[in-house]
N, C-alpha and C positions, 0 to 999 in steps of 0.2 A: 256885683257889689251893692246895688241899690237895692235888689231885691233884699239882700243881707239885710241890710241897714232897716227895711221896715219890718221886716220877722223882727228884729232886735228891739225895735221900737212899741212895736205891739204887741209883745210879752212882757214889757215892765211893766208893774203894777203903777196907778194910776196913783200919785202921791197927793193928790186933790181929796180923796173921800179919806185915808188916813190920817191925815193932819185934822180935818175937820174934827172925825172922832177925838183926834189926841185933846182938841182943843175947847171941844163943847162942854162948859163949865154944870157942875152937877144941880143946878137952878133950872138950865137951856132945857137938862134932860129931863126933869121933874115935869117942866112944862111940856112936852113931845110929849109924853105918858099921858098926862091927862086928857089931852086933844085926842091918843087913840085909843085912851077906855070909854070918850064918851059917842068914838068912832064905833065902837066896838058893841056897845048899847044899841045902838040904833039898827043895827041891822039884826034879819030876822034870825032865828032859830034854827039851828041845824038838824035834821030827822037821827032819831038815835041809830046807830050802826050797827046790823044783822048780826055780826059775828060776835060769837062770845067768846069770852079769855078763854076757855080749855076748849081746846078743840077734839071735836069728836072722829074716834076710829071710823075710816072711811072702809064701808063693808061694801065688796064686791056685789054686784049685782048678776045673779046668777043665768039669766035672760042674756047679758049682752055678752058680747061675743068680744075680744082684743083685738084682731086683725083678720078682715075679710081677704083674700086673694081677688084681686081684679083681675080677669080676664083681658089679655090685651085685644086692640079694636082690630088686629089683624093677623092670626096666626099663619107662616105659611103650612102648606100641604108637607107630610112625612109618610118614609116608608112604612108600613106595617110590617110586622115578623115573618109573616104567608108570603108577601111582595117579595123581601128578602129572598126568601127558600126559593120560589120559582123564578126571580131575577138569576141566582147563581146557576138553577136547573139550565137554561134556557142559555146562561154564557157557557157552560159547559160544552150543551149541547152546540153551541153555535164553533166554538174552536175545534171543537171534532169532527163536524162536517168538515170545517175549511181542512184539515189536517188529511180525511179521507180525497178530498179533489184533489189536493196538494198531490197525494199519493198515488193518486188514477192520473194525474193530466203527467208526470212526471215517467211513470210507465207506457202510459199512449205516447207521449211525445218520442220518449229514450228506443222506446220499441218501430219508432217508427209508423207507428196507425194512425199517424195525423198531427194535427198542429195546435196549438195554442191560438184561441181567436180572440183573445184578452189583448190586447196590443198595449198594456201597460204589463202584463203578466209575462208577456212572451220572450223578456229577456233572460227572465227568471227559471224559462222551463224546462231549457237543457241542464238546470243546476241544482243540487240540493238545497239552493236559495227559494226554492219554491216554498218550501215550508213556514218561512217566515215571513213570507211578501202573501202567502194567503191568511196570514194572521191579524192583518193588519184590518181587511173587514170588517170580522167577528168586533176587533176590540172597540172600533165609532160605533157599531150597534148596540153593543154593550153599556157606552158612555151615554147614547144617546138615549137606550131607555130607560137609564138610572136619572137622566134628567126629566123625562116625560110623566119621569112616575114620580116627581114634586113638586109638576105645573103648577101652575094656578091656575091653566084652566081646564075645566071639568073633563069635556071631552078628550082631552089628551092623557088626561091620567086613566081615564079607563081601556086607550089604546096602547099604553106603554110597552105593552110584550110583543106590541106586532113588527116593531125593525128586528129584535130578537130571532123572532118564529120565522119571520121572513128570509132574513138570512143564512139560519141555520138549514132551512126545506132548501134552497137555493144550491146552497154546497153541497147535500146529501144527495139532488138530483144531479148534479153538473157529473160526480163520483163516479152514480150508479151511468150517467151515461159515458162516462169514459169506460167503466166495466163493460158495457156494451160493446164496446168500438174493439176491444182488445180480443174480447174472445168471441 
């Protein structure tokens, strides 16, 4: 309510300088005019003003440029097209190794020639579960070299393909040694 009361207060116009005007008889104001034309004398000269009335077509200047692109102060790292092409090579490769062990450690085991020495895998291996529980490798290597390959730091981006290539050799030899054991 108080607050009100002084917004209200301090948006009426000030009835002091209006009345004065209404009231200052046309002698008062004859005399205020003369005291500021001889105000007005006294001080100095003002420099004459640059622009002139018609303004002139402002012609592009053929040198300067509208908008430069800024470079921002920190790009991160991106794949290249070749990265791409042998990132998928490489995930390919790595789900068809696991896909061939899958298939050898499942024929050794069913056959009898031996065991599963994966003791996270070995629930798996009497079951056509095996195919999906060896897929799960390939795919953190996968993930993990799509991350490596937009490090920021140097050395790791040039090692990107190696959790790939590693994993993929891994499952291709686990395979060919179960191919071994069987026949």
């Amino acid at each position: 309510m108080v607050i009100t009361a002084l917004l209200l207060i301090c948006s009426i116009p000030q009835m002091d300088d209006t009345a004065k005007v209404v009231n200052d008889s046309p002698a008062v104001v004859s005399d205020s005019a003369a005291k500021d034309s001889t105000l007005i004398a006294s001080l100095p000269s003002a420099p004459a003003p640059n622009v002139s009335a018609d303004p002139e077509p402002i012609t592009p200047n053929p040198a300067a440029q509208p908008f430069r692109l800024v470079k921002p102060v920190f790009t991160r790292p991106r794949e290249t097209p070749r990265q791409r092409k042998i990132w998928y090579g490489l995930a390919l490769a790595g789900h068809s190794g696991a896909a061939f062990d899958a298939w050898t450690t499942y024929r050794a085991v069913s056959g009898g020639y031996g065991r599963e020495a994966n003791p996270f895998m070995r629930p798996f291996a009497n079951s056509s579960a095996i195919y999906a529980a060896t897929q799960v490798s390939p795919a953190f290597m996968d993930f993990l070299g799509k991350r490596m390959m937009a490090s920021q730091h140097g050395w790791v981006r040039k090692v990107w393909w190696l959790p790939q290539a590693a994993g993929a050799s891994m499952s291709f030899a686990s395979g060919a040694h179960n191919v071994g054991v069987v026949h």
